[in-house]
N, CA, C and O atoms as a Maestro MAE file, in Angstrom:
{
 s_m_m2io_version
 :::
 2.0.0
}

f_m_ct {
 s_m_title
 :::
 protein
 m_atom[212] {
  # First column is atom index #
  i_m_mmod_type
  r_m_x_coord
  r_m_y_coord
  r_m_z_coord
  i_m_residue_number
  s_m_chain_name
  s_m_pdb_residue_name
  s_m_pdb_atom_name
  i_m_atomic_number
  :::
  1 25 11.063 130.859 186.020 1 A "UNK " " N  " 7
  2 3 12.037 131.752 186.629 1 A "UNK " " CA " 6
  3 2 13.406 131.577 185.973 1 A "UNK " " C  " 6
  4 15 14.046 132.597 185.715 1 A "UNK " " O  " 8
  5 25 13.808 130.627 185.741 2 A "UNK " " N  " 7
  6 3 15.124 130.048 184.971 2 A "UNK " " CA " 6
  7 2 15.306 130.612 183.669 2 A "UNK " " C  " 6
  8 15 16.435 130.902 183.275 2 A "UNK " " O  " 8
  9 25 14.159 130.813 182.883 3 A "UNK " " N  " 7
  10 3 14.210 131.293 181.458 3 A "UNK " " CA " 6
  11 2 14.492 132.688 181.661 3 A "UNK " " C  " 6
  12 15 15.487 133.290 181.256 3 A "UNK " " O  " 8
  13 25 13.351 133.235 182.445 4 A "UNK " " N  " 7
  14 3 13.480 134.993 182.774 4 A "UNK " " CA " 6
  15 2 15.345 135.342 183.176 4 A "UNK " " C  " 6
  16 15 16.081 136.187 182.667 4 A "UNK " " O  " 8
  17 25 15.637 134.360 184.214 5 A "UNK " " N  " 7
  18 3 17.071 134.766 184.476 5 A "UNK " " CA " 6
  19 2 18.087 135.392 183.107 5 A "UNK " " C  " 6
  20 15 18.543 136.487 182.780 5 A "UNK " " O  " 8
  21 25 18.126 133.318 182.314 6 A "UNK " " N  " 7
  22 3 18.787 133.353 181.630 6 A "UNK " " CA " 6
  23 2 18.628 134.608 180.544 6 A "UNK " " C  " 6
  24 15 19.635 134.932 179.915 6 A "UNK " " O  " 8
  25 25 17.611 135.184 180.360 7 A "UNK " " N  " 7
  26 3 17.240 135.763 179.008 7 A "UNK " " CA " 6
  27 2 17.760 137.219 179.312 7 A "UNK " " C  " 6
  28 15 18.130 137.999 178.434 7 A "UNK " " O  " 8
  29 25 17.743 137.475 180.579 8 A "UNK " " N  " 7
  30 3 18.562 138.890 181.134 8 A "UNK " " CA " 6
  31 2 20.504 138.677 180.768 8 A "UNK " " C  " 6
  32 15 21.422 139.391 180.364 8 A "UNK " " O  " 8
  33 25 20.335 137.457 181.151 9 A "UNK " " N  " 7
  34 3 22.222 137.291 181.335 9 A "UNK " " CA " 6
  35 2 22.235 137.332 179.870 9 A "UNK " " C  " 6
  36 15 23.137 138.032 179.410 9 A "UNK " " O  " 8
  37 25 21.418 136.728 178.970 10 A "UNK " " N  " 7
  38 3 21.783 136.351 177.477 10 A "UNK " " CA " 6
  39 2 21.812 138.356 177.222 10 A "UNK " " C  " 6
  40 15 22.983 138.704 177.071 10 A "UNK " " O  " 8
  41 25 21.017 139.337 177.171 11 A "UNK " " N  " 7
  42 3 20.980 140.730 177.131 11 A "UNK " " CA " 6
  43 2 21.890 141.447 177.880 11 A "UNK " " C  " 6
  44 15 22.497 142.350 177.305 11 A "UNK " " O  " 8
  45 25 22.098 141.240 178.990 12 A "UNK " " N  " 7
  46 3 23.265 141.566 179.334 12 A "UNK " " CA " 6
  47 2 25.023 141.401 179.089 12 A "UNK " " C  " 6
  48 15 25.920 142.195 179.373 12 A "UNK " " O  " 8
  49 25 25.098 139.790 178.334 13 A "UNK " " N  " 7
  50 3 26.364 139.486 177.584 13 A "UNK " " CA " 6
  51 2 26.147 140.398 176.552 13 A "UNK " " C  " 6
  52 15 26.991 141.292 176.620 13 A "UNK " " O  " 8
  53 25 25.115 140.599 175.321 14 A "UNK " " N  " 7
  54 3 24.792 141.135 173.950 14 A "UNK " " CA " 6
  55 2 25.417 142.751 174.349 14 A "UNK " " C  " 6
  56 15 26.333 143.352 173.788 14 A "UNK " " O  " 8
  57 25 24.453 143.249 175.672 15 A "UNK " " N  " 7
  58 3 25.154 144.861 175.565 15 A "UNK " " CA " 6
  59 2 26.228 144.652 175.625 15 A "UNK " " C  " 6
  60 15 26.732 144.924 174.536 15 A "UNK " " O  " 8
  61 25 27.203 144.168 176.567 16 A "UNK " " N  " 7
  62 3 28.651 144.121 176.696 16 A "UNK " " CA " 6
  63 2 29.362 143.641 175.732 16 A "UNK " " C  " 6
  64 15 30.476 144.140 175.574 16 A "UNK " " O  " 8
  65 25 28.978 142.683 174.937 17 A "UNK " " N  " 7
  66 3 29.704 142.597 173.445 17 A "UNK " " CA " 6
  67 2 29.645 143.825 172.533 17 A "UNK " " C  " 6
  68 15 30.638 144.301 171.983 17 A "UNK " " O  " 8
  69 25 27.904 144.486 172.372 18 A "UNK " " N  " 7
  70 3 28.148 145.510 172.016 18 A "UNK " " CA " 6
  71 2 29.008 146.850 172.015 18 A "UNK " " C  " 6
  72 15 29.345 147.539 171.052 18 A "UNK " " O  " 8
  73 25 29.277 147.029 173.438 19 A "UNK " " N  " 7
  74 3 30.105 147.981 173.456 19 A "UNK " " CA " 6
  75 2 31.620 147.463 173.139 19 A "UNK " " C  " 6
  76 15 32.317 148.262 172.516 19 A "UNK " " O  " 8
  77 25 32.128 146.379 173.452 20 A "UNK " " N  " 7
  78 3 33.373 145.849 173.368 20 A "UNK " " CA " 6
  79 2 33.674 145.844 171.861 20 A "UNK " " C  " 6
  80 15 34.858 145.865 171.526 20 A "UNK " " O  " 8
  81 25 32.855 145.823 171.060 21 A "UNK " " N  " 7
  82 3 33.249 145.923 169.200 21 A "UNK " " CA " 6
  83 2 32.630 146.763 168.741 21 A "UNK " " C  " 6
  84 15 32.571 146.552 167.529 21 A "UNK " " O  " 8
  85 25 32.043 147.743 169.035 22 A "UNK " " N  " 7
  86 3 31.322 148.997 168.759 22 A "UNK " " CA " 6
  87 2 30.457 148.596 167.232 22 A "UNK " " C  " 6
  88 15 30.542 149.115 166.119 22 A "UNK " " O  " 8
  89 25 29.792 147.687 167.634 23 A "UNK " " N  " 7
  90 3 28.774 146.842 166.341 23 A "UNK " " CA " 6
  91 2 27.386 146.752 167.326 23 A "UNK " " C  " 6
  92 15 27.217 146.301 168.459 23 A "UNK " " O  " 8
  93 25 26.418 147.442 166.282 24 A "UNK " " N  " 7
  94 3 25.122 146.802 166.414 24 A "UNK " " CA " 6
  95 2 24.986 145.097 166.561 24 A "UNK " " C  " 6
  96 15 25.917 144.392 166.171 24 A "UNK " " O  " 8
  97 25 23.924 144.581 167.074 25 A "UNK " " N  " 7
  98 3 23.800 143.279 166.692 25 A "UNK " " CA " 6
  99 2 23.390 143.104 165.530 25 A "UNK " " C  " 6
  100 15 23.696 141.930 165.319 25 A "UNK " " O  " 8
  101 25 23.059 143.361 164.923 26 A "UNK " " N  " 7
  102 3 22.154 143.528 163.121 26 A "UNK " " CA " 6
  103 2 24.186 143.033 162.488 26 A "UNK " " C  " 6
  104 15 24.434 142.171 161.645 26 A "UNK " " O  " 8
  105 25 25.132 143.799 163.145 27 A "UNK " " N  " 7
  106 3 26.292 144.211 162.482 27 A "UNK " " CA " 6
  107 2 27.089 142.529 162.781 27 A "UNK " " C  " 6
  108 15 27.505 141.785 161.893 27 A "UNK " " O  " 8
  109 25 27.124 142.277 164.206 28 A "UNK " " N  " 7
  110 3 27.840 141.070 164.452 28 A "UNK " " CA " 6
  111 2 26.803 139.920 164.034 28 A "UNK " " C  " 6
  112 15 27.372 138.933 163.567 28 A "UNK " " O  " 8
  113 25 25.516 139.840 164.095 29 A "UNK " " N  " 7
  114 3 24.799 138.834 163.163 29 A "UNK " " CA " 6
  115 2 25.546 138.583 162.090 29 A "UNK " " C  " 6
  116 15 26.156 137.514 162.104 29 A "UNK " " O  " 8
  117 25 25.707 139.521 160.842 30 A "UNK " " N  " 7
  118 3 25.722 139.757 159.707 30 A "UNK " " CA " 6
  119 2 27.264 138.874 159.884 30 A "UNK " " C  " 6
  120 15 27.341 137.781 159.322 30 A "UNK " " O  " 8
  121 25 28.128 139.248 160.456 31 A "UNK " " N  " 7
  122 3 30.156 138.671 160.567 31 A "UNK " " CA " 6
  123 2 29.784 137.469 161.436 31 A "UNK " " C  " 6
  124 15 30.737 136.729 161.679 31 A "UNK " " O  " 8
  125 25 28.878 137.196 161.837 32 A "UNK " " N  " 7
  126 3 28.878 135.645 162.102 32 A "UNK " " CA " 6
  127 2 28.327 134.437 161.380 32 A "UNK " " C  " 6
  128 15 28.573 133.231 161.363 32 A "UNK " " O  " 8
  129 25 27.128 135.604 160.546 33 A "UNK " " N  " 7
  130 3 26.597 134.830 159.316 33 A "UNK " " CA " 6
  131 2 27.884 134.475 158.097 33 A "UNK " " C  " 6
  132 15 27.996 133.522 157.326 33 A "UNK " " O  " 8
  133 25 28.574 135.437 158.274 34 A "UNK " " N  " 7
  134 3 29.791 135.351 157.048 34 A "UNK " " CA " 6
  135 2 30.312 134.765 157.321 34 A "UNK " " C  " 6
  136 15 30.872 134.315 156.321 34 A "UNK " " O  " 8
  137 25 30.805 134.078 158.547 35 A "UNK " " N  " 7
  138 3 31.984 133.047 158.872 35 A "UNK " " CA " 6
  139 2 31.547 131.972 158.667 35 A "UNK " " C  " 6
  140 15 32.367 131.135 158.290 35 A "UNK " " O  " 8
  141 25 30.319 131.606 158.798 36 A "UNK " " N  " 7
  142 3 29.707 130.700 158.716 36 A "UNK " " CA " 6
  143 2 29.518 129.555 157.483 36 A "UNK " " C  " 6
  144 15 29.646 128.376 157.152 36 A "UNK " " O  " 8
  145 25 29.035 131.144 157.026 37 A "UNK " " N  " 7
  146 3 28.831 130.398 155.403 37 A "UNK " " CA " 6
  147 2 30.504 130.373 154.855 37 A "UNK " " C  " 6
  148 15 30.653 129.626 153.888 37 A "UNK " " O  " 8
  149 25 31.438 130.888 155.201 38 A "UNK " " N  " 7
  150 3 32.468 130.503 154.858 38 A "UNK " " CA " 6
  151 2 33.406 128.989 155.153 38 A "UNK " " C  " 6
  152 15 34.232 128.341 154.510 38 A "UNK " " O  " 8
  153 25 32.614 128.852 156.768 39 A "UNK " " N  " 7
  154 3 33.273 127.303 157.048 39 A "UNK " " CA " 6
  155 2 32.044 126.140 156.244 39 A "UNK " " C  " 6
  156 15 32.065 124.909 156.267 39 A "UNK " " O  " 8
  157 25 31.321 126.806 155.761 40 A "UNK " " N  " 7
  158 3 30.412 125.610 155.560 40 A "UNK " " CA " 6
  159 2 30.820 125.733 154.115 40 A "UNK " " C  " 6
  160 15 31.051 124.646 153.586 40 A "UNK " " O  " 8
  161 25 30.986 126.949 153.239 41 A "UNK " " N  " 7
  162 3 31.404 126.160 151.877 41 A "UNK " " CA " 6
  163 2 33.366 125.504 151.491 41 A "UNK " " C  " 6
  164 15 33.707 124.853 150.504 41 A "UNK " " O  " 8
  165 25 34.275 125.979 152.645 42 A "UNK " " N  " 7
  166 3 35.076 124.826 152.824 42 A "UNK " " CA " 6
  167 2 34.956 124.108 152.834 42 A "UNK " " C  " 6
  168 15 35.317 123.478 151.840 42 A "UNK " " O  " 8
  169 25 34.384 123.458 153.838 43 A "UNK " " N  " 7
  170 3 33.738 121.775 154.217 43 A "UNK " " CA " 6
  171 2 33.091 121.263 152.976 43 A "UNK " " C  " 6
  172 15 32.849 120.059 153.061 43 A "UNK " " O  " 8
  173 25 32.837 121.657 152.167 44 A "UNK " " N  " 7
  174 3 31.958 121.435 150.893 44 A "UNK " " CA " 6
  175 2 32.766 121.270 150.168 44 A "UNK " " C  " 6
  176 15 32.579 120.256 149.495 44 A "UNK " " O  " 8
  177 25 34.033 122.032 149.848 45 A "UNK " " N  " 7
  178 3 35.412 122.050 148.927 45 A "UNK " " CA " 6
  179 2 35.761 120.977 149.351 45 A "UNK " " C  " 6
  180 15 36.059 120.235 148.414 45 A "UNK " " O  " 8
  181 25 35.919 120.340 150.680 46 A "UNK " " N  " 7
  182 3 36.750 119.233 151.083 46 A "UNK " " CA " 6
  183 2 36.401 118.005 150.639 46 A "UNK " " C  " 6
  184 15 37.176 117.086 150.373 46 A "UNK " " O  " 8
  185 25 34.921 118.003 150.544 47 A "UNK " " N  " 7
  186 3 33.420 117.038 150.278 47 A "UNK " " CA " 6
  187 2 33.926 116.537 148.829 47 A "UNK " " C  " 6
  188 15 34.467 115.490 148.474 47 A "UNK " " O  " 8
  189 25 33.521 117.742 148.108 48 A "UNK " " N  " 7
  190 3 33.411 117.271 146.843 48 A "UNK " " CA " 6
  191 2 34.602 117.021 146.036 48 A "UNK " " C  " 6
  192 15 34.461 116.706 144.854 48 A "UNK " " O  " 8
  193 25 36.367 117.188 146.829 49 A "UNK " " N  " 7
  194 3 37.420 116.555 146.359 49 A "UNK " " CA " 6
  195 2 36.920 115.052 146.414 49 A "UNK " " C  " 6
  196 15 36.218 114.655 147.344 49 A "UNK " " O  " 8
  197 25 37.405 114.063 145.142 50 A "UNK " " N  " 7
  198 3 37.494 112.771 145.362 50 A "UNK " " CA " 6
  199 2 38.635 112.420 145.653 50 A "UNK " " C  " 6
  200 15 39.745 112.759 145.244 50 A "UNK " " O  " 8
  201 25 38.132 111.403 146.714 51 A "UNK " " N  " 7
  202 3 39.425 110.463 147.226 51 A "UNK " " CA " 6
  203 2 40.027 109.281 146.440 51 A "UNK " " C  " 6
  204 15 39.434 108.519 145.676 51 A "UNK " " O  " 8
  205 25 41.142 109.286 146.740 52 A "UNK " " N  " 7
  206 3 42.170 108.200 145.945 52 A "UNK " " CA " 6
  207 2 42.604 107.286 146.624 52 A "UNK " " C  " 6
  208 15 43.444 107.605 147.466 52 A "UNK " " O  " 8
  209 25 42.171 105.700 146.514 53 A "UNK " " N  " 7
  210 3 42.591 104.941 147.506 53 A "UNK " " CA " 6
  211 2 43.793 104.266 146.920 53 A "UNK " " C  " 6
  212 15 44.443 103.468 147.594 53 A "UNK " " O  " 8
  :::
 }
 m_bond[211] {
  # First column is bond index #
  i_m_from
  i_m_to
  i_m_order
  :::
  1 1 2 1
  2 2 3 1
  3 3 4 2
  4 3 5 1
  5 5 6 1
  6 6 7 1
  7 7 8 2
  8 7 9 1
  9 9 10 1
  10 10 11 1
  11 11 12 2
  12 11 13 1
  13 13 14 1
  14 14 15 1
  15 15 16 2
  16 15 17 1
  17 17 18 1
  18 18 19 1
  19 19 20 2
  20 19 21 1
  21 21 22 1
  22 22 23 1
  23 23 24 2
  24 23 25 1
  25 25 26 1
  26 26 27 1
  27 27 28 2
  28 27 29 1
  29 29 30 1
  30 30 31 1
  31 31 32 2
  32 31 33 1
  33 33 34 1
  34 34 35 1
  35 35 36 2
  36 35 37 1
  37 37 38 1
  38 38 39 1
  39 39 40 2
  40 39 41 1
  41 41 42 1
  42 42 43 1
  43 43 44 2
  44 43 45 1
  45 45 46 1
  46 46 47 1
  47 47 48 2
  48 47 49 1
  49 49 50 1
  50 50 51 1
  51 51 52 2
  52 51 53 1
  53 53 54 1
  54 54 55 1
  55 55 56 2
  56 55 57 1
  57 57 58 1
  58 58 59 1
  59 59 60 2
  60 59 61 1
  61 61 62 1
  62 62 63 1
  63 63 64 2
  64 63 65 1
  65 65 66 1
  66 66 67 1
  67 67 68 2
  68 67 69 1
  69 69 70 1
  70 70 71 1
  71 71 72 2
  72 71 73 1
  73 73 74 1
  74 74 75 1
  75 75 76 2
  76 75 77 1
  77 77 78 1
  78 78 79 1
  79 79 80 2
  80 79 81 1
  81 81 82 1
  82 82 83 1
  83 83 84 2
  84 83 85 1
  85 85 86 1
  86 86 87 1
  87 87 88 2
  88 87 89 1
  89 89 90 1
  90 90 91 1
  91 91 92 2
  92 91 93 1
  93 93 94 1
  94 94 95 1
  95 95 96 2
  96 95 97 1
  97 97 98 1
  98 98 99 1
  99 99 100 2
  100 99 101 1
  101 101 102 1
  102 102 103 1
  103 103 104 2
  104 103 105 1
  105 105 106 1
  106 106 107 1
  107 107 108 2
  108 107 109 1
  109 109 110 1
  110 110 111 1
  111 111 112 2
  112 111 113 1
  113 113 114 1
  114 114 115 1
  115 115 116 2
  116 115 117 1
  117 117 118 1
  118 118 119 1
  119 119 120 2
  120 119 121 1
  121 121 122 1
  122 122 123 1
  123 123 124 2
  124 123 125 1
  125 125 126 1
  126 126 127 1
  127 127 128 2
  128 127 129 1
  129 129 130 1
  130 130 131 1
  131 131 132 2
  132 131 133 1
  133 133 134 1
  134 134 135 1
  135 135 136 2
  136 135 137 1
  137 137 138 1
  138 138 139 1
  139 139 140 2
  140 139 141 1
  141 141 142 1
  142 142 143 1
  143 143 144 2
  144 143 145 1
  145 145 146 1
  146 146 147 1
  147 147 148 2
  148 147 149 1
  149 149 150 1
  150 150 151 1
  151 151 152 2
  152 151 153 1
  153 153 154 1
  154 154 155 1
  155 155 156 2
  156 155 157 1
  157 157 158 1
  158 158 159 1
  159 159 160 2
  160 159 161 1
  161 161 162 1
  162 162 163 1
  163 163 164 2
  164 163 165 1
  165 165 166 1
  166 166 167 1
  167 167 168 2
  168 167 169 1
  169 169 170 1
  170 170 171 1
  171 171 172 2
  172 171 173 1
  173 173 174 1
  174 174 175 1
  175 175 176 2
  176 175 177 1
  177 177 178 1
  178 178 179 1
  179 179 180 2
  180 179 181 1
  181 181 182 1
  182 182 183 1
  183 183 184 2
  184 183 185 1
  185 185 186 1
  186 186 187 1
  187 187 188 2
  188 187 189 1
  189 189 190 1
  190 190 191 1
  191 191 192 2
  192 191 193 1
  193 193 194 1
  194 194 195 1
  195 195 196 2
  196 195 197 1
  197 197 198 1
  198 198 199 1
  199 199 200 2
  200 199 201 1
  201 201 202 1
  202 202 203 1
  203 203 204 2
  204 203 205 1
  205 205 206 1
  206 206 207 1
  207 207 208 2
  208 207 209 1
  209 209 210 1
  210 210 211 1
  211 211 212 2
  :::
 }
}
């Protein structure tokens, strides 16, 4: 019963985001995938500076 709930509230946040940015989910997937891979190849820039003690 807990899963069924949650999985309505999880569809019910998704429509209401949907309409609030007028994006498919296919569309906000895609700009969350991009941010993503953007903080993760920072963190990688930061990585592969060497440190100077």
């Amino acid at each position: 019963m807990n899963h069924y709930v949650l999985s309505i509230v999880a569809y019910i946040k998704l429509e209401w985001l949907k309409q609030r940015t007028n994006k498919n989910h296919f569309a906000m997937k895609g700009q969350i995938y991009l941010v993503a891979q953007q903080a993760v190849y920072a963190e990688l820039k930061k990585l592969s500076i060497p440190r100077t003690a």
